[in-house]
N, C-alpha and C positions, 0 to 999 in steps of 0.2 A: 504493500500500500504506500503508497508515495503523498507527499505532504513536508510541513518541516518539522520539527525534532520536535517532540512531545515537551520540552522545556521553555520553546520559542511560542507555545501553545498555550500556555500557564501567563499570568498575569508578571508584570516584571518583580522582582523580590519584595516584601515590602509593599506592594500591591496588591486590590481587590480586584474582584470584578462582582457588580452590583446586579442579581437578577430580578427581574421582577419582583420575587415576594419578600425579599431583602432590599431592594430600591422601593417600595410601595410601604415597609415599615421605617426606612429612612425620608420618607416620604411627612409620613405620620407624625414622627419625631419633629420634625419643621414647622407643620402647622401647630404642634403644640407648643413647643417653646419661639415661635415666635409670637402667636398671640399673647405669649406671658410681656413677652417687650413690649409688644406694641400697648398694652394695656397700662404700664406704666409711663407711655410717654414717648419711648424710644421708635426710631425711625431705621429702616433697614439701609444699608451703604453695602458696595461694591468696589473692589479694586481689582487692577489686574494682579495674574500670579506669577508676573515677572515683575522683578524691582531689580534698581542698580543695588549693586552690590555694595558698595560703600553704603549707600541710606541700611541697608538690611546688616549690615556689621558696626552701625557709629555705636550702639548702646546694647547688644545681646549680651556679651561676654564672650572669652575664651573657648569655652566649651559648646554655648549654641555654633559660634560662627562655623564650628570643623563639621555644624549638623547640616550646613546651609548646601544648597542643591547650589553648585557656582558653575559658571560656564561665560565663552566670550561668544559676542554673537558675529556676525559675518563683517559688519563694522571691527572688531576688535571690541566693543565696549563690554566690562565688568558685569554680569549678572547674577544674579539670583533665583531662585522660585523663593515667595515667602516663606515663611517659617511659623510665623503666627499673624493676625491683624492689627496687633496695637501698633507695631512698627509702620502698615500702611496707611496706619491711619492718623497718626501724629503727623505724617511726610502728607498726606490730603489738608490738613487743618494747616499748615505752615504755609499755604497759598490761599488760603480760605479765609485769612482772619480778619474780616470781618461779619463773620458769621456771630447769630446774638448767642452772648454763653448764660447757663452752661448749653454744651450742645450733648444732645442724647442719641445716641446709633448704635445700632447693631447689627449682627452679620448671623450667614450660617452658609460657612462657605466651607472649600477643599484648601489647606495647607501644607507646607511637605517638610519634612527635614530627614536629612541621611542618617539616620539613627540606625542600632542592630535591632533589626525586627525580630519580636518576641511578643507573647500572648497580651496583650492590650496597647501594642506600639507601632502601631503602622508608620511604614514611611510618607504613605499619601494619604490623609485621615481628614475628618471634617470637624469644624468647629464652630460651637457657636459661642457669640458672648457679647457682653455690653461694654463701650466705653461710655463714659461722662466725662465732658472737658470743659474743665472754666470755674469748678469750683473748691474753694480750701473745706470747707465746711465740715464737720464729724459727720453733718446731715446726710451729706453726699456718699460718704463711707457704709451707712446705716442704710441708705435707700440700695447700693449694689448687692449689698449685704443680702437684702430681704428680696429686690430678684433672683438672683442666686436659689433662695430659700423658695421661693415663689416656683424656677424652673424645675427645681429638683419635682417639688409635692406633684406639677403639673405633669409630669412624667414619669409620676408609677412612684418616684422616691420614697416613702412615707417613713423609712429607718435612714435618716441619713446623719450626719454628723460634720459640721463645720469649723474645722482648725483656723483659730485667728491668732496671726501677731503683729507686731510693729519692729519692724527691722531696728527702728531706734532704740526702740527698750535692748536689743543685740550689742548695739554699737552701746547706748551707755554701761552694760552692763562688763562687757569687755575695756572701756575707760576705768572702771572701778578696780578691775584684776590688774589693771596697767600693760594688758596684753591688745589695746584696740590696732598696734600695729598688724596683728597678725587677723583683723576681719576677714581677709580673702579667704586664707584655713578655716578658719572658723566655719563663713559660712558655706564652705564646700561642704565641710563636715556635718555640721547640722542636718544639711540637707540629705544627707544619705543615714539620718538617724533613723527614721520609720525604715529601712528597708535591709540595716546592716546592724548586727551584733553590736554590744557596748565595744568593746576591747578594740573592735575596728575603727570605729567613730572617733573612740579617743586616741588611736593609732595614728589615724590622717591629721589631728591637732598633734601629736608630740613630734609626727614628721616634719611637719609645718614649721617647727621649732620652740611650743608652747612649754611649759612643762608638764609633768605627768599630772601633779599636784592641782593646774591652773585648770588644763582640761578637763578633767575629773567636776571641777566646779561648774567650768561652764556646762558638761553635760547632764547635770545634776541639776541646772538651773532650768535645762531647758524643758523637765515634764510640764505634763496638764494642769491647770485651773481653773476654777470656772471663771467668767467673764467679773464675776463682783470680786475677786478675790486677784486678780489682775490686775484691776486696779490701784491694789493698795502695795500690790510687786513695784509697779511701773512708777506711783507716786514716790517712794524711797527711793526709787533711782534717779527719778527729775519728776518732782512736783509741778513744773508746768506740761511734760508728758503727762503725769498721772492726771493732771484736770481735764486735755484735750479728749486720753480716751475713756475717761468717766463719760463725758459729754456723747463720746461715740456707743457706748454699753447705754447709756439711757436713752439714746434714740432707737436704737436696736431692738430694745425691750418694748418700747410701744409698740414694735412693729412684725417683730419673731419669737418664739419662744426659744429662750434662752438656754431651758436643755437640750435643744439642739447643736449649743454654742462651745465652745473650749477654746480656752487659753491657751496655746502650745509655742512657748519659744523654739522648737528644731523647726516651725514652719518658715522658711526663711525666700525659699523660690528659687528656682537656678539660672532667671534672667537680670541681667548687672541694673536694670532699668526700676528696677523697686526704691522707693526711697522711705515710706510710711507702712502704713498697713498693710497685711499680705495675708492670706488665706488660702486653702485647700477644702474640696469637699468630698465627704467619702460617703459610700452607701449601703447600707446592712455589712454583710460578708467581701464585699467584692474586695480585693486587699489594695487593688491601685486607688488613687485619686483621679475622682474622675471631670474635678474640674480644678479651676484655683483663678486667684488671681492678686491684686493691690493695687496702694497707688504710686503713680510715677510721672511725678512733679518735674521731677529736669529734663523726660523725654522730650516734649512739642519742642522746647527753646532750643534744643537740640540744631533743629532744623528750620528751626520759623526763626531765631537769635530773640526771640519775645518768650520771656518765663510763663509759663500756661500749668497750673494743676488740674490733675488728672487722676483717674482711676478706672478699671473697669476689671472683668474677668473674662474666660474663656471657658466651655466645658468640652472634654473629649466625648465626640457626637458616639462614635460606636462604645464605648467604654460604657459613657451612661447605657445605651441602648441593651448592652449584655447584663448591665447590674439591674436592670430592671428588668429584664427577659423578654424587653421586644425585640425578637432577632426574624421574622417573616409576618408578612401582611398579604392576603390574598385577596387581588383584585377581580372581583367573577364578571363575566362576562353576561351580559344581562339576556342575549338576546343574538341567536345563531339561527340563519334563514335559509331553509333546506329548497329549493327548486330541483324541479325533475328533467327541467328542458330549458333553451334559451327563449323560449316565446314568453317563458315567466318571468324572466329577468328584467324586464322593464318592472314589473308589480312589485318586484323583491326591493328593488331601488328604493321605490314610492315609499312602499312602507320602513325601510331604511329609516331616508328621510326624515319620516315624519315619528320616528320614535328616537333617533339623534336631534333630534330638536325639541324633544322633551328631556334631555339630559341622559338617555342611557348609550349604551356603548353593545354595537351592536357588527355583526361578523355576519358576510356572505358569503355561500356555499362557491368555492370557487370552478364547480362542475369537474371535479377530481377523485367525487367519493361516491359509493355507494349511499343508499340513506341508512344503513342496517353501520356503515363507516364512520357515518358521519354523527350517527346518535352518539356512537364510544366515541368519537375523537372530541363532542359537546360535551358531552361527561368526564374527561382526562381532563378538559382544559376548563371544567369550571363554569359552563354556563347555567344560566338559570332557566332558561325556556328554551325551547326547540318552535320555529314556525315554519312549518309546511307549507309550499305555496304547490302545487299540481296541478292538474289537467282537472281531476274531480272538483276542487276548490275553485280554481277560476269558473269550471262551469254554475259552479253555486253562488260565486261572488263573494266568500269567505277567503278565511286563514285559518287553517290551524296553529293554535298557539298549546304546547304541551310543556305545564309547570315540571320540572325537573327534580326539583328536591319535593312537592307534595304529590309527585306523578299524577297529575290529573290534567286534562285534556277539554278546551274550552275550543268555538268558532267564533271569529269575531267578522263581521263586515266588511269585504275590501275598504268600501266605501267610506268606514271612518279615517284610513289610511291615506285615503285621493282628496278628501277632502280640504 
């Protein structure tokens, strides 16, 4: 049998391919978390998935940028595929300014990073999430916060769990050890603390050059608390942190239930562009996270050279989709139209027509099957009625229409069809 190599046949590494009843529950997923944005305010944007390469490396870090899809194009120039949307969408707002702030948008797009694919890490994956840009406010913190909370519930979540910190309480708590030269360690370390043994964690600190003693503190510091008991951490470190995020835990609370809430200093994020608050959200059992985000107040100026606060998050589209168990959606076919000859095929149209123009989704016999063929191949593929059009029917000026799932068997009037 000839063809090409069973491997050039396969999706590239790192890649899906989206079939029907897996594209029609990613389907699903969309319309539900996007009416959660739009409900709040939020407006849908679009970028392309090629960016220069400089915009896509000025603020990721070290370790995104070796994740970055790079390539020159026929010109020679520097490119990219994205990697996330905050990055296209700070580099959108840098020629936009004067748009009125704050400004509300959201996506739910395809993004890519060269990462090693492994069980919930695709290379080509979808995302959705919100930013908000233009405001300092705790309020603003509090409002992402509770979309976030809002996306999860709207999406099956109902066990989920939201890890909050503020990178600041990191850095001041590291000025107190007198170890803040070494944040970079630090927060590499951190961040592989949900996923790697103590002894490691504090290994990548004493590599770093901490000492055992200092590390030990900082990873001791960095367990759970809850949101009220956070605050009285964060006040002893800087009392004017500890009133900002009082002010952000009391807004929160009017608006989410706060056991769903944790304190967690190891939540720190592995893009260089956080500067406040930053968070993670996880769901029952599933052990990744399957969203996160914070805020990142030096990105816009970045690129616009004008200071803009910001914040927003992003959730991994298929991750949630597996922690919730939508992984197929079957779209039926409403409505398959059997003719026995081509003298029927004008009536088959008609009624087509006039039942795609009532909204259903309807399939003609392409004169390829038997009808004993075409019944099984209606039933394989999901339809919900079978319509007979014949020689006996036209002479009567009916249809046969036969319910599929209650098998029963009705005549309707050409006539309401022509009409």
């Amino acid at each position: 049998m000839s063809g090409v190599p069973d491997h050039l046949r396969r999706p590239v590494r790192g890649m899906r391919d989206w079939l029907p009843p897996q594209f029609y529950a990613l389907r699903r997923m969309e319309e539900v978390l996007g009416a959660v944005a739009e409900s709040f305010g939020y407006r849908r944007v679009e970028t392309p998935v090629v960016e220069h390469f400089e915009v896509l490396a000025k603020k990721a870090g070290e370790e995104v940028v070796k994740e970055i899809y790079y390539f020159r194009d026929k010109a020679g120039r520097e490119l990219g595929l994205r990697f996330d949307m905050t990055v296209p969408v700070a580099r959108v707002l840098s020629y936009n300014l004067d748009l009125p702030r704050p400004v509300r948008w959201y996506y739910f797009t395809k993004v890519f990073r060269y990462d090693e694919p492994q069980h919930g890490r695709y290379r080509e994956f979808y995302q959705f999430g919100v930013e908000l840009i233009g405001s300092s406010s705790p309020r603003a913190d509090a409002e992402v916060v509770q979309v976030l909370a809002a996306s999860l519930e709207a999406a099956g979540a109902s066990n989920y769990l939201v890890k909050i910190n503020d990178r600041r309480a990191v850095d001041k708590l590291l000025e107190s050890l007198g170890a803040a030269q070494y944040r970079d360690v630090v927060y590499k370390a951190l961040d592989k603390k949900l996923k790697l043994p103590r002894e490691e964690v504090v290994g990548i600190m004493t590599e770093g050059g901490l000492s055992r003693e200092v590390a030990e503190k900082i990873y001791d510091a960095a367990g759970e608390l809850s949101l009220e008991e956070a605050v009285d951490v964060l006040s002893k470190l800087d009392p004017k942190l500890g009133a900002t995020y009082g002010k952000f835990v009391k807004y929160l609370e009017a608006s989410v239930p706060l056991e769903k809430m944790r304190f967690d200093m190891s939540i720190v994020r592995g893009l260089d562009y956080y500067t406040g608050i930053v968070f993670e959200a996880f769901v029952g059992d599933y052990r990744l996270a399957v969203g996160g985000g914070g805020r990142y107040d030096d990105l816009l100026g970045l690129y616009s050279g004008v200071p803009t606060p910001a914040l927003g998050f992003a959730v991994g589209v298929e991750r949630l989709m597996e922690a919730v168990g939508l992984q197929a959606v079957e779209k039926p076919l409403d409505y398959y139209i059997y003719i026995f000859d081509d003298d029927a095929y004008k009536y088959a149209v008609a009624v087509a027509r006039k039942l795609r123009a009532g909204g259903h989704s309807v399939v003609i016999e392409l004169g390829e099957k038997s009808l004993k063929d075409a019944f099984e191949y209606a039933l394989k593929i999901g339809a919900r009625h079978l319509i007979i059009i014949g020689r006996r029917e036209l002479e009567k000026g009916v249809v046969k229409i036969r319910d599929l799932e209650k098998r029963e068997e009705v005549e309707r009037p050409l006539s309401d069809f022509l009409a």
